[in-house]
C-alpha positions as a Python dict, from the first residue, in 0.01 Angstrom:
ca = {
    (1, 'X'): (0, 0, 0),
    (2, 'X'): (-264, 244, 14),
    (3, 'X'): (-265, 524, -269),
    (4, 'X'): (-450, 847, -194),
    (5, 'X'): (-482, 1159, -384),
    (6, 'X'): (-523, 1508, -144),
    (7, 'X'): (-603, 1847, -298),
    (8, 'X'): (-534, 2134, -128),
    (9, 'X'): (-668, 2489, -101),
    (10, 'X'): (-362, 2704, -15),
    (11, 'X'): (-331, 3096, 115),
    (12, 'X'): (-235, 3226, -233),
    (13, 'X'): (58, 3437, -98),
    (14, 'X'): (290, 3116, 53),
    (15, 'X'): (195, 2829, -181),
    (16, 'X'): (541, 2750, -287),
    (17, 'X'): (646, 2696, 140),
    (18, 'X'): (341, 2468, 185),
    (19, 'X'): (396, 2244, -110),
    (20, 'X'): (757, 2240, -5),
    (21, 'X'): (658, 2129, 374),
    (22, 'X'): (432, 1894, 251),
    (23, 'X'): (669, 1732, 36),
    (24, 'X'): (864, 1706, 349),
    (25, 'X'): (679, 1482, 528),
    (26, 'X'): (775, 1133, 466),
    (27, 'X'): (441, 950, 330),
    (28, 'X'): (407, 1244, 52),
    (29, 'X'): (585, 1131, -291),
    (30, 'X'): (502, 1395, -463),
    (31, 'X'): (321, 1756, -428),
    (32, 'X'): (239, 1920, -770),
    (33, 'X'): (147, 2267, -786),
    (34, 'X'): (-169, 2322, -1008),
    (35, 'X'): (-387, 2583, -1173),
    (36, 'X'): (-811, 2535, -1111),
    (37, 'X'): (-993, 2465, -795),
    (38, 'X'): (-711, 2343, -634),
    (39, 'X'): (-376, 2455, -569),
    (40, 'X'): (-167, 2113, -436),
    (41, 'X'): (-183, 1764, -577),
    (42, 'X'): (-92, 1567, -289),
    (43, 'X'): (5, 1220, -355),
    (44, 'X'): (24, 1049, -36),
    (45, 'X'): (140, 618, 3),
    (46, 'X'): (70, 477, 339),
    (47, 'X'): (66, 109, 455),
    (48, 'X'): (-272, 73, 617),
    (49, 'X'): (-573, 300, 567),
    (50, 'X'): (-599, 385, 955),
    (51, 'X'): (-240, 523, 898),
    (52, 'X'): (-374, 760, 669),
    (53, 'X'): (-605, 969, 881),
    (54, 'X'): (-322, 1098, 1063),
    (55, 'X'): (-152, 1211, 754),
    (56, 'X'): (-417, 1347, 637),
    (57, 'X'): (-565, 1521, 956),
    (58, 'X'): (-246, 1595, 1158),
    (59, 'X'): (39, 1606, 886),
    (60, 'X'): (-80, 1773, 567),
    (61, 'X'): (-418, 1984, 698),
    (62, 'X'): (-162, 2140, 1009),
    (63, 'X'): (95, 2275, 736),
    (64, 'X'): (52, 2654, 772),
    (65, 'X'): (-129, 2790, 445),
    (66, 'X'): (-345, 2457, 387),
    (67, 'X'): (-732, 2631, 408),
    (68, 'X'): (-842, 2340, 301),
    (69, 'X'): (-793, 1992, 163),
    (70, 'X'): (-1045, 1708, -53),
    (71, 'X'): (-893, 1375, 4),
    (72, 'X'): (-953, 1013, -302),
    (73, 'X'): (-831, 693, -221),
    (74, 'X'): (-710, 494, -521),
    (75, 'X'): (-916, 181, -562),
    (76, 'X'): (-685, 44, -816),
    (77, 'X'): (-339, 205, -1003),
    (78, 'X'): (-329, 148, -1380),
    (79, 'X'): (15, 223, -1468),
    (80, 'X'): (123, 400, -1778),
    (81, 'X'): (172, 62, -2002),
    (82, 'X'): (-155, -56, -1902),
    (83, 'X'): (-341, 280, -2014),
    (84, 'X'): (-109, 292, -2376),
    (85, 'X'): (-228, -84, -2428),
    (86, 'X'): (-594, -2, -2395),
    (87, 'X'): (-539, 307, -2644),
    (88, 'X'): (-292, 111, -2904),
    (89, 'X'): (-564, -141, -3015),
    (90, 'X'): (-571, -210, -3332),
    (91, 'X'): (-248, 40, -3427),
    (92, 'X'): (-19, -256, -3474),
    (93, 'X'): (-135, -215, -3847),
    (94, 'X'): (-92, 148, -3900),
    (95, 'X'): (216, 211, -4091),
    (96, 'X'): (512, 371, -3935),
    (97, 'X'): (344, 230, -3585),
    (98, 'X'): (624, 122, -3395),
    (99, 'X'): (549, -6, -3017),
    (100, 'X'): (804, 110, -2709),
    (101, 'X'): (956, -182, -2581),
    (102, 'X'): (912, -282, -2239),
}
């Protein structure tokens, strides 16, 4: 499974259609509508990496009101209890630390 990451530029004015269309097409999981340089988070899962150039180029860049889009490719996902084990080192022994089971 290939992870990838697309930002999006969007006409201002119909932001909440093209996040909406986007989300629509079946290799998007989710679109998240941002503030900064970017207006779409695009998280986009695709089999092979040849399958994603399509996506990319003929799915999510033809979506009227996409100006423009900056595509990352995930090297490798750390989940959520991999990231709260790297940052709960050594809090086993602070009192009233109590772990989340799993």
């Amino acid at each position: 499974m290939v992870t990838t990451v697309v930002l999006a530029v969007c006409d201002i004015h119909r932001v909440p259609e093209t996040a909406q269309e986007i989300a629509d097409l079946p290799e998007v999981s989710e679109v998240y509508s941002v503030a900064g340089d970017f207006d779409l988070v695009i998280m986009v899962r695709t089999r092979r990496h040849e399958d994603l150039a399509q996506v990319v180029t003929e799915g999510i860049a033809r979506v009227p009101g996409v100006e423009r889009t900056q595509t990352l490719v995930a090297f490798k996902v750390y989940s959520r209890h991999d990231v709260e084990a790297l940052f709960s080192i050594g809090l086993e022994s602070e009192p009233g630390f109590e772990e989340e089971p799993r």
